[in-house]
N, CA, C and O atoms as a Tinker XYZ file with bonds, in Angstrom:
   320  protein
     1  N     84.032000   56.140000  195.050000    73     2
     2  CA    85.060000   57.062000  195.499000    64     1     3
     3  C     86.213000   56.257000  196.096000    63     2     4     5
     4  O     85.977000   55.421000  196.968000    81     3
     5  N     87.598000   56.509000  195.601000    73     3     6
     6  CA    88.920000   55.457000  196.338000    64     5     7
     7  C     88.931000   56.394000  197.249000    63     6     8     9
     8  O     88.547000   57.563000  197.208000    81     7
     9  N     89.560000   55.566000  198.339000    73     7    10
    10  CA    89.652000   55.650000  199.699000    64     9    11
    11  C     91.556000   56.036000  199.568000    63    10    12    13
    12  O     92.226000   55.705000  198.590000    81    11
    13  N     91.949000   56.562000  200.430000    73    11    14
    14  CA    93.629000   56.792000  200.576000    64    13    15
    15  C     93.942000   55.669000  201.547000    63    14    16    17
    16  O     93.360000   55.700000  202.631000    81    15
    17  N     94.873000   54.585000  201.269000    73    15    18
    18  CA    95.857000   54.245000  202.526000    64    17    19
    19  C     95.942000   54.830000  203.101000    63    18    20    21
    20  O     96.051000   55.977000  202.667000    81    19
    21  N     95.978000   54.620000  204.710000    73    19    22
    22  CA    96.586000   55.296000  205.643000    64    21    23
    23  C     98.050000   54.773000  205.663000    63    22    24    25
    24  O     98.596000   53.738000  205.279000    81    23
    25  N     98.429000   55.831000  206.224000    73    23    26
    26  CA   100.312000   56.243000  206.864000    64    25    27
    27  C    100.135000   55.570000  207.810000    63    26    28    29
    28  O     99.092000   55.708000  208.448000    81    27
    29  N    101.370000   54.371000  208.299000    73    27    30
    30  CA   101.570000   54.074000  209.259000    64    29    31
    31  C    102.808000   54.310000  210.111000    63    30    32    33
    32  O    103.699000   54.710000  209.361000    81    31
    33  N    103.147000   54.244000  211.117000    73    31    34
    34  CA   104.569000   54.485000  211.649000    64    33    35
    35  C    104.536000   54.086000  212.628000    63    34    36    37
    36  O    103.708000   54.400000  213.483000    81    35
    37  N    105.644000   53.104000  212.783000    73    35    38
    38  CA   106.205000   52.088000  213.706000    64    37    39
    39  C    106.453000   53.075000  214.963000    63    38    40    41
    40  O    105.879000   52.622000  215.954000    81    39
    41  N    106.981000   54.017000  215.167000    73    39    42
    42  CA   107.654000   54.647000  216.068000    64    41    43
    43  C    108.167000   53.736000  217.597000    63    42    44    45
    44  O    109.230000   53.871000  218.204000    81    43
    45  N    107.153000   52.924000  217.883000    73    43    46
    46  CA   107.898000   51.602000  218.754000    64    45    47
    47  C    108.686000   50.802000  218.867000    63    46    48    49
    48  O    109.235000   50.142000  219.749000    81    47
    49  N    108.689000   50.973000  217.510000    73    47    50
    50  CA   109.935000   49.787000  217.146000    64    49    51
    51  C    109.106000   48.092000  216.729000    63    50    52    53
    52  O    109.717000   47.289000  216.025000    81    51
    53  N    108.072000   47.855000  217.134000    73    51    54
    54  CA   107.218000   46.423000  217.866000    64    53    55
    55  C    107.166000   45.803000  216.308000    63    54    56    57
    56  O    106.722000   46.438000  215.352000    81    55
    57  N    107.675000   44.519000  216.238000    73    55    58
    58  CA   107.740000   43.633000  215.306000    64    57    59
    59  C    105.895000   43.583000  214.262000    63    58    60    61
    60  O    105.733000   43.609000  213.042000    81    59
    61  N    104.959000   43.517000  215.244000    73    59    62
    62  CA   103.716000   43.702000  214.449000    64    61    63
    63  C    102.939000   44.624000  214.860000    63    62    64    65
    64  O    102.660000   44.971000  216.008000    81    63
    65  N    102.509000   45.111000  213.593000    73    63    66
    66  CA   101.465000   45.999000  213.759000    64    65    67
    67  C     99.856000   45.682000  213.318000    63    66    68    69
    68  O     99.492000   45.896000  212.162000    81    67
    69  N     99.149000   45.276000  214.103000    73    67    70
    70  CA    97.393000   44.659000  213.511000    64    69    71
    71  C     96.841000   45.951000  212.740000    63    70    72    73
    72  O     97.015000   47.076000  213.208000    81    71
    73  N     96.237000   45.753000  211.658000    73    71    74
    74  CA    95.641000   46.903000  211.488000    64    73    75
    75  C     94.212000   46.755000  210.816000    63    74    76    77
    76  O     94.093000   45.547000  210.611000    81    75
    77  N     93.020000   47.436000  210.357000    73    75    78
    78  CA    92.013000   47.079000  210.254000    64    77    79
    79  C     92.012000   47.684000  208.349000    63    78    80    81
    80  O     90.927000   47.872000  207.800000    81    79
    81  N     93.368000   47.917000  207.564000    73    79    82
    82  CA    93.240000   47.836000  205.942000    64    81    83
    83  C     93.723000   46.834000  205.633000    63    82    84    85
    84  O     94.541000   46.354000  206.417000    81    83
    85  N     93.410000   46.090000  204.334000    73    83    86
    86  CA    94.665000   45.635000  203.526000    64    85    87
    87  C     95.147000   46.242000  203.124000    63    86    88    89
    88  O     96.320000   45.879000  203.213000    81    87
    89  N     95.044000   47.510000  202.397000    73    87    90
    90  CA    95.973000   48.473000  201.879000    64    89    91
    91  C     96.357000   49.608000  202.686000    63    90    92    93
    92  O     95.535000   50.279000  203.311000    81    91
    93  N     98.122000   49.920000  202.675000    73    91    94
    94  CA    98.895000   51.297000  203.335000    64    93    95
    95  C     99.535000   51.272000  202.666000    63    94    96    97
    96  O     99.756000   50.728000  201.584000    81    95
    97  N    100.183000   52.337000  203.720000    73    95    98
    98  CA   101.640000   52.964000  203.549000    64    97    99
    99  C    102.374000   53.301000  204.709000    63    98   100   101
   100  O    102.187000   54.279000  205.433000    81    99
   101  N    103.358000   52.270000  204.845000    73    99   102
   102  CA   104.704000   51.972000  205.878000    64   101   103
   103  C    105.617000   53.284000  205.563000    63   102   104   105
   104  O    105.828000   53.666000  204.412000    81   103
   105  N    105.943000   53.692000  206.299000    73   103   106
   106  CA   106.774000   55.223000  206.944000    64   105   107
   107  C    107.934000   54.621000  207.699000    63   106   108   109
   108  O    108.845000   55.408000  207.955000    81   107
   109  N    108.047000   53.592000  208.032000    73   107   110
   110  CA   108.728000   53.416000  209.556000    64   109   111
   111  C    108.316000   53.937000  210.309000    63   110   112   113
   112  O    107.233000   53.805000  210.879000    81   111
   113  N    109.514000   54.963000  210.508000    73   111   114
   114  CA   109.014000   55.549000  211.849000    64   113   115
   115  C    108.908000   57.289000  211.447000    63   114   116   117
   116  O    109.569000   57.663000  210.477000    81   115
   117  N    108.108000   58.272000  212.178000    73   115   118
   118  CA   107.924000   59.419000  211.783000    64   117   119
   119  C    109.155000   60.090000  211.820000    63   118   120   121
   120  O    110.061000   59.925000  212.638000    81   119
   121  N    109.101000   61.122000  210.544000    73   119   122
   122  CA   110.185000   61.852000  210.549000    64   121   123
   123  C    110.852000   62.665000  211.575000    63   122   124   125
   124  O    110.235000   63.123000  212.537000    81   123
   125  N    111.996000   62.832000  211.395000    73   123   126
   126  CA   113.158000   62.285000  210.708000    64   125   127
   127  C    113.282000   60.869000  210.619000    63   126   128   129
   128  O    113.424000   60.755000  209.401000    81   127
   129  N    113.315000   60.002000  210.962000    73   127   130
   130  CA   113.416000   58.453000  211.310000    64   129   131
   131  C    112.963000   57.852000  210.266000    63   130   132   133
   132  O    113.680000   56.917000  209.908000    81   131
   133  N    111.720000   58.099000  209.422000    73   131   134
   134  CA   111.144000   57.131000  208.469000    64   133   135
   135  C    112.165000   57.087000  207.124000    63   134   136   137
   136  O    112.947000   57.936000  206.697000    81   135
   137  N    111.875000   55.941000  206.714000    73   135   138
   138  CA   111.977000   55.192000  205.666000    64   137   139
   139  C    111.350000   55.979000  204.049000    63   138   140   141
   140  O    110.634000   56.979000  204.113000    81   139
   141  N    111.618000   55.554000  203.123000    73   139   142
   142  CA   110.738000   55.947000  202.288000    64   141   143
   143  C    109.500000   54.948000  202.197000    63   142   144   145
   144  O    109.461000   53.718000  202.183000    81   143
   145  N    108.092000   56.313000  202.116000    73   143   146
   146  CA   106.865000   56.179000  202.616000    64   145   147
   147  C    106.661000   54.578000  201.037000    63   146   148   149
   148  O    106.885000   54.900000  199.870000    81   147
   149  N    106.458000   53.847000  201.207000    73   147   150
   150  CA   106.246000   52.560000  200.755000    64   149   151
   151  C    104.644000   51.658000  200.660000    63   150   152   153
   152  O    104.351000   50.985000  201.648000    81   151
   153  N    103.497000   51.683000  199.261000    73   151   154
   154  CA   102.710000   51.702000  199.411000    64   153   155
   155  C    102.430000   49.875000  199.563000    63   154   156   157
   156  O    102.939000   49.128000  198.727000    81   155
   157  N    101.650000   49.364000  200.615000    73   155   158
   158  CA   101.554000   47.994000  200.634000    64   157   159
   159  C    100.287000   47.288000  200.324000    63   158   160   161
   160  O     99.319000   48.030000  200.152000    81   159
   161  N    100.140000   46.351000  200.244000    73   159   162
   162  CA    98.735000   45.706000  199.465000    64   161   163
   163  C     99.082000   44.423000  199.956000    63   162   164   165
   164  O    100.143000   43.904000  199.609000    81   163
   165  N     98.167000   43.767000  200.854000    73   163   166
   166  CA    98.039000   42.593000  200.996000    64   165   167
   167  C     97.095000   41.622000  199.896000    63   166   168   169
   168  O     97.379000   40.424000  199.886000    81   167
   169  N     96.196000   42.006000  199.147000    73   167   170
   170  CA    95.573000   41.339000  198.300000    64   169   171
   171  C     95.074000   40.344000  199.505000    63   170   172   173
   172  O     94.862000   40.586000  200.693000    81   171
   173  N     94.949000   38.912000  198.606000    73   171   174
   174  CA    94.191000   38.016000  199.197000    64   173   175
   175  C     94.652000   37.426000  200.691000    63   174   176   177
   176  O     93.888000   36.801000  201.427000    81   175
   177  N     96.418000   37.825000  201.085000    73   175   178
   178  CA    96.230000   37.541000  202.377000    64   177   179
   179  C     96.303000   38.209000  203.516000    63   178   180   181
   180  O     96.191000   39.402000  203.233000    81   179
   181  N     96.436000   38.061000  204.692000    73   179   182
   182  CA    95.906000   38.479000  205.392000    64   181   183
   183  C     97.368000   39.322000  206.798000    63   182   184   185
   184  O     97.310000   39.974000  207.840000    81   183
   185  N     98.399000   38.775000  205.959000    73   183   186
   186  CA    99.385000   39.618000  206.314000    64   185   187
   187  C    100.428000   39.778000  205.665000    63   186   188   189
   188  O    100.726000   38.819000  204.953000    81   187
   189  N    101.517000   41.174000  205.632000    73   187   190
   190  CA   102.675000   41.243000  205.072000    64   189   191
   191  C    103.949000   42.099000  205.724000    63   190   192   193
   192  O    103.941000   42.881000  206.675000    81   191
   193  N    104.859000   41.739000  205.014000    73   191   194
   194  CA   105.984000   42.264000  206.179000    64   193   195
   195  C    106.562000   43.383000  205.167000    63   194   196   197
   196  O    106.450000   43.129000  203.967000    81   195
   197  N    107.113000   44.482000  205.510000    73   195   198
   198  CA   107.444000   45.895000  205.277000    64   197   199
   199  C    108.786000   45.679000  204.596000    63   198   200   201
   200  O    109.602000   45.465000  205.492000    81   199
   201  N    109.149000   45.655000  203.858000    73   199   202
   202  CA   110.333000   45.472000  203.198000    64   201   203
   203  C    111.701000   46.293000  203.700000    63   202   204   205
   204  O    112.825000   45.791000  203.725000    81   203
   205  N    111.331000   47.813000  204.139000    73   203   206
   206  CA   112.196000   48.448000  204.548000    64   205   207
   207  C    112.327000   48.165000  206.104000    63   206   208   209
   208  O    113.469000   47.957000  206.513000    81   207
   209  N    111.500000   48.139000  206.827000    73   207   210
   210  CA   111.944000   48.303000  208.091000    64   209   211
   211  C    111.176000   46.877000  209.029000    63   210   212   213
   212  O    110.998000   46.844000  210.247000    81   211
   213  N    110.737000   45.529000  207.771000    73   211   214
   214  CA   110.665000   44.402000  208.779000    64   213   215
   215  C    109.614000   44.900000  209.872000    63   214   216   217
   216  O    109.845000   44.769000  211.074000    81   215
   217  N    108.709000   45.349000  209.490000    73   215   218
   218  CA   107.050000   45.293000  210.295000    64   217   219
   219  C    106.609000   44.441000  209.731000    63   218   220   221
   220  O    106.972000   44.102000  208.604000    81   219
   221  N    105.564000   43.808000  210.515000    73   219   222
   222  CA   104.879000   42.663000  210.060000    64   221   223
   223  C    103.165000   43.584000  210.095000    63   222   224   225
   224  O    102.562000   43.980000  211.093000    81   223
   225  N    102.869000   43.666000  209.033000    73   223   226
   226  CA   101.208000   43.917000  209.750000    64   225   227
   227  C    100.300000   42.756000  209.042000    63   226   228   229
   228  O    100.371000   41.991000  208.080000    81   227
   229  N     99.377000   43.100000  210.134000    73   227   230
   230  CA    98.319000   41.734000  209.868000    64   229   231
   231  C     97.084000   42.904000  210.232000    63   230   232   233
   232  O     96.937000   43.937000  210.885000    81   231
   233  N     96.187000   41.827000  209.178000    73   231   234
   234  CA    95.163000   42.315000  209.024000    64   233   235
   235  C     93.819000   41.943000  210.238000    63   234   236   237
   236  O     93.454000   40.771000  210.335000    81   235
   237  N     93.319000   42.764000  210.896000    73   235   238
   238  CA    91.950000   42.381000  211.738000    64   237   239
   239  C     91.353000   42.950000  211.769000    63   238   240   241
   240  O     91.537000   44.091000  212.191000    81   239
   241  N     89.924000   42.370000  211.209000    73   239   242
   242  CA    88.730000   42.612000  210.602000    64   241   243
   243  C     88.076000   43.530000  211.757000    63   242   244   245
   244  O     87.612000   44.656000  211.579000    81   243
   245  N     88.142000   42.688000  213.213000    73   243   246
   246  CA    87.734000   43.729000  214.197000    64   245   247
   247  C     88.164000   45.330000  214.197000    63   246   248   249
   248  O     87.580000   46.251000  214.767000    81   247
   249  N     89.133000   45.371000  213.538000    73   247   250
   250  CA    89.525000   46.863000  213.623000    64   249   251
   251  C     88.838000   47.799000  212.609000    63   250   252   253
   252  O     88.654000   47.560000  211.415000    81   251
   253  N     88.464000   48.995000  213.347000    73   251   254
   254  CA    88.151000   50.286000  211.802000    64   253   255
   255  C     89.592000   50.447000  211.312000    63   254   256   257
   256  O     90.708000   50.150000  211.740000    81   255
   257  N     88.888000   51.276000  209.810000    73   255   258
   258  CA    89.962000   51.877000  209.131000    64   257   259
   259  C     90.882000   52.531000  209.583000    63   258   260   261
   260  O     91.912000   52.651000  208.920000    81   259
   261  N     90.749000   53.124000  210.827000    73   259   262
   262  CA    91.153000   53.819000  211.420000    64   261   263
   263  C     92.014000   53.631000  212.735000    63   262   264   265
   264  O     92.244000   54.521000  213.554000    81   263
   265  N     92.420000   52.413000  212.791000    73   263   266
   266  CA    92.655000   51.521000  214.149000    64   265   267
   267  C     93.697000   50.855000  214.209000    63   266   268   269
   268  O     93.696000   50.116000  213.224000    81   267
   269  N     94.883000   50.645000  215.005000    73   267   270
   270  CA    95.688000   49.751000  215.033000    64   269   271
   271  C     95.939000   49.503000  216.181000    63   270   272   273
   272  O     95.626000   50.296000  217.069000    81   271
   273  N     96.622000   48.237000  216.459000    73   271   274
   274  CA    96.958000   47.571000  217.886000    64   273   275
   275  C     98.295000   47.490000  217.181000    63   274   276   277
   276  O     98.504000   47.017000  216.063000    81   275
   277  N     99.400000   48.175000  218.243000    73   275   278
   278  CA    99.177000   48.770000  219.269000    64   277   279
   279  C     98.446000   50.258000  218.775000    63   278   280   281
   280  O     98.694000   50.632000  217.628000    81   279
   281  N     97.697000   50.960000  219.495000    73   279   282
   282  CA    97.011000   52.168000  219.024000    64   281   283
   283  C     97.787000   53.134000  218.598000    63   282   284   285
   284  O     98.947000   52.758000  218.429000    81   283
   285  N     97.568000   54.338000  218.337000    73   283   286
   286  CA    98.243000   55.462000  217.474000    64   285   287
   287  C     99.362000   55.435000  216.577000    63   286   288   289
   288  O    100.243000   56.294000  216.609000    81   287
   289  N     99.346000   54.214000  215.565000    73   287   290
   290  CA   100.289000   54.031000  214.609000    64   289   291
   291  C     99.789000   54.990000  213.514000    63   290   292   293
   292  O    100.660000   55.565000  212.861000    81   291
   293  N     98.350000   55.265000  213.196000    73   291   294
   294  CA    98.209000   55.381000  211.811000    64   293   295
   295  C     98.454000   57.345000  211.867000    63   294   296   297
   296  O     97.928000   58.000000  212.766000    81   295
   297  N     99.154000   57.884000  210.964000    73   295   298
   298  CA    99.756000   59.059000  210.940000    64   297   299
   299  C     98.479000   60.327000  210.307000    63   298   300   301
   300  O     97.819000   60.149000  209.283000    81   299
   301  N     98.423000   61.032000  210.820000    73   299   302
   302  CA    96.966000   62.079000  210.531000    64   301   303
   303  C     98.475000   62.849000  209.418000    63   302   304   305
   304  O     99.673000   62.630000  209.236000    81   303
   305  N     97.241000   63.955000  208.863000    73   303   306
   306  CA    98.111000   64.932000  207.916000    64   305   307
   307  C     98.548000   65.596000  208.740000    63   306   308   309
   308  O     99.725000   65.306000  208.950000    81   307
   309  N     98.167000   66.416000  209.371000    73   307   310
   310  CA    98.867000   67.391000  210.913000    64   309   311
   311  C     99.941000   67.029000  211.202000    63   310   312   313
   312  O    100.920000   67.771000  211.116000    81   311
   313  N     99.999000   65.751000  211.630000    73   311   314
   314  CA   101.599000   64.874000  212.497000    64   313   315
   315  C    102.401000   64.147000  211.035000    63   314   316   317
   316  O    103.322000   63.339000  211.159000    81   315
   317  N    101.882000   64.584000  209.722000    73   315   318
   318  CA   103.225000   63.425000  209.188000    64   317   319
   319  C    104.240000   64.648000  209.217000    63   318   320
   320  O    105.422000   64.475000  208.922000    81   319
């Protein structure tokens, strides 16, 4: 069964975001503010930077799917 990227959104503004996928989807920041939603794939490494809005996320293994430092980046269906 594929799994969905999660939505992420900067809404802080903060240069990196850790997160516990290699694969999303960068929003920027929640609407109105975001970007077009942009699907990312790190493949074999272990970080990449957001083309539209210059986030850096990096990948850590310590984190669930569900997890980012700083916390509440990743966007539920309710709040996009």
């Amino acid at each position: 069964m594929a799994h969905a990227a999660p939505h992420i959104a900067n809404d802080k503004g903060t240069e990196r975001i850790f997160v516990g996928v290699k694969e999303l989807q960068c929003m920027g920041a929640r609407p109105p503010f975001d970007h077009p939603h942009v699907f990312l794939d790190m493949g074999g490494d272990s970080q990449l930077l957001c083309p539209y809005c210059s986030t850096l996320f990096i990948y850590d293994p310590r984190l669930a799917e569900n997890e980012t430092d700083p916390p509440g980046a990743i966007v539920t269906a309710d709040a996009a």
